[in-house]
C-alpha positions as CSV (number, residue, x, y, z in Angstrom):
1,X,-24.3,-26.7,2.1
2,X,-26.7,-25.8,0.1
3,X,-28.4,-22.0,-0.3
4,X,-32.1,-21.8,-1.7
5,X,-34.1,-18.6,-0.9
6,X,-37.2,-17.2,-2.2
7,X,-38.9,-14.0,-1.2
8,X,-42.7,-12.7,-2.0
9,X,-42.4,-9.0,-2.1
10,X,-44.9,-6.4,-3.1
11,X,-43.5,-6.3,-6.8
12,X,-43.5,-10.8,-7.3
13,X,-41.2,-12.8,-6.0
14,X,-37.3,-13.6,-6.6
15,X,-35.6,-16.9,-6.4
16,X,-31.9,-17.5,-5.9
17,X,-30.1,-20.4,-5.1
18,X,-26.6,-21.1,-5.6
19,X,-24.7,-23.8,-7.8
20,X,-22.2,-25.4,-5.8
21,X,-22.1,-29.1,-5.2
22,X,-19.2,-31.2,-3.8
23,X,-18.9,-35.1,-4.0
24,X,-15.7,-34.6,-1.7
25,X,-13.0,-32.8,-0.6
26,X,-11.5,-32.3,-3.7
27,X,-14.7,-32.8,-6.0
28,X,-16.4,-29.3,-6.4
29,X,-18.8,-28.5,-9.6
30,X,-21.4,-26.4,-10.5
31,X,-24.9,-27.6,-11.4
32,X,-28.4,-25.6,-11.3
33,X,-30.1,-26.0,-7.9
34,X,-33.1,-23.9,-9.8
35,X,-35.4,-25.3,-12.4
36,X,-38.1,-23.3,-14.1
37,X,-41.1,-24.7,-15.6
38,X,-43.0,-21.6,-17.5
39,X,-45.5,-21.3,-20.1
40,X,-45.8,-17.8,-20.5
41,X,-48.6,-16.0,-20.0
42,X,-50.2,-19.3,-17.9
43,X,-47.9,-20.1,-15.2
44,X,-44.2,-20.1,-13.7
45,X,-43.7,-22.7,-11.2
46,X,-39.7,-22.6,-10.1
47,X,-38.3,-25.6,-7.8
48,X,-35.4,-25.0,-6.1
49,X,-34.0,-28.7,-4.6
50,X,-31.1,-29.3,-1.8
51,X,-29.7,-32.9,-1.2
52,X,-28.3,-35.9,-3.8
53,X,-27.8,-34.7,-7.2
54,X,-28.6,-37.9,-8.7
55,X,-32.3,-37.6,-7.0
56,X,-32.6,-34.4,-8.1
57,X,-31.6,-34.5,-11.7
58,X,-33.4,-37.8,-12.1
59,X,-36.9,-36.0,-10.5
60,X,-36.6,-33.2,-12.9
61,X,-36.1,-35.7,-15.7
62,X,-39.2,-37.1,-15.3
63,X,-40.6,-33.9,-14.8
64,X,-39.6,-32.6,-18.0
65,X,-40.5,-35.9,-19.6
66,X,-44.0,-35.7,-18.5
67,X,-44.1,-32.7,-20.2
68,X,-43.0,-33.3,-23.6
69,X,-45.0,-36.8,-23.5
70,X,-48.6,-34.6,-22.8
71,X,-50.9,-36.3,-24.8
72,X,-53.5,-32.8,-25.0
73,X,-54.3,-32.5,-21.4
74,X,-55.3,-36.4,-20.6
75,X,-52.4,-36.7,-18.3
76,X,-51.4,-34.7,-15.6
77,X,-48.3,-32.7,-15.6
78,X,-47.0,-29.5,-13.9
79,X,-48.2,-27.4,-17.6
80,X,-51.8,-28.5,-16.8
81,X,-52.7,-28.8,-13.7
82,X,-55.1,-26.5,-12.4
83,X,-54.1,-26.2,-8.6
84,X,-50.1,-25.3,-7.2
85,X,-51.4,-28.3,-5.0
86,X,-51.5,-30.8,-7.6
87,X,-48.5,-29.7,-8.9
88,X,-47.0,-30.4,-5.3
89,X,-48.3,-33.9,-5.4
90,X,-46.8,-34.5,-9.2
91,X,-43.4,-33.6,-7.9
92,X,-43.5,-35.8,-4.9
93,X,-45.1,-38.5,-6.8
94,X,-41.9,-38.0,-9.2
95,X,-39.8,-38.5,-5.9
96,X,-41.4,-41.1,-4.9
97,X,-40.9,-42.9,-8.5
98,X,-37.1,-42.2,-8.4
99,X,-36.6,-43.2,-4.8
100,X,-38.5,-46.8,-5.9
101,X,-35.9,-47.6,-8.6
């Protein structure tokens, strides 16, 4: 099972999640279940994930990748979007790339 929580308060917000994953009984390991995404003083956009591992990693791959590929601004990725809504649509469109391969 897997815990992801965040909470808007009147100071921000705060994020937890925990780092337990289990590929059986006997198979326990920890791995983040929070990924930050920050450039400071712009924008701080955290995704906590649930479910396969595999998925996950692989989505925040790309994720990352996107990022360190920017070619000054030309292509979208979640550093230069303008909108939290097309930052929604780049991760699902991520998800949607690692569920097709």
């Amino acid at each position: 099972m897997t815990y992801c929580v965040g909470l808007r308060l009147d100071r921000g917000i705060i994020f937890a999640s925990d780092t337990r994953t289990n590929a059986g009984f006997d198979n326990i390991a920890c791995f983040r279940k929070m990924h930050v995404f920050e450039n400071k003083g712009d924008r701080t956009i955290v995704l906590l994930t649930a479910g396969n591992l595999a998925v996950t990693q692989s989505v925040i791959s790309l994720l990352n990748e996107s990022i360190a590929q920017a070619d000054g601004g030309e292509s979208a990725n979640l550093m230069n979007v303008s909108t939290l809504f097309q930052a929604a649509r780049l991760v699902g469109a991520a998800l949607r790339e690692v569920h097709r391969t």
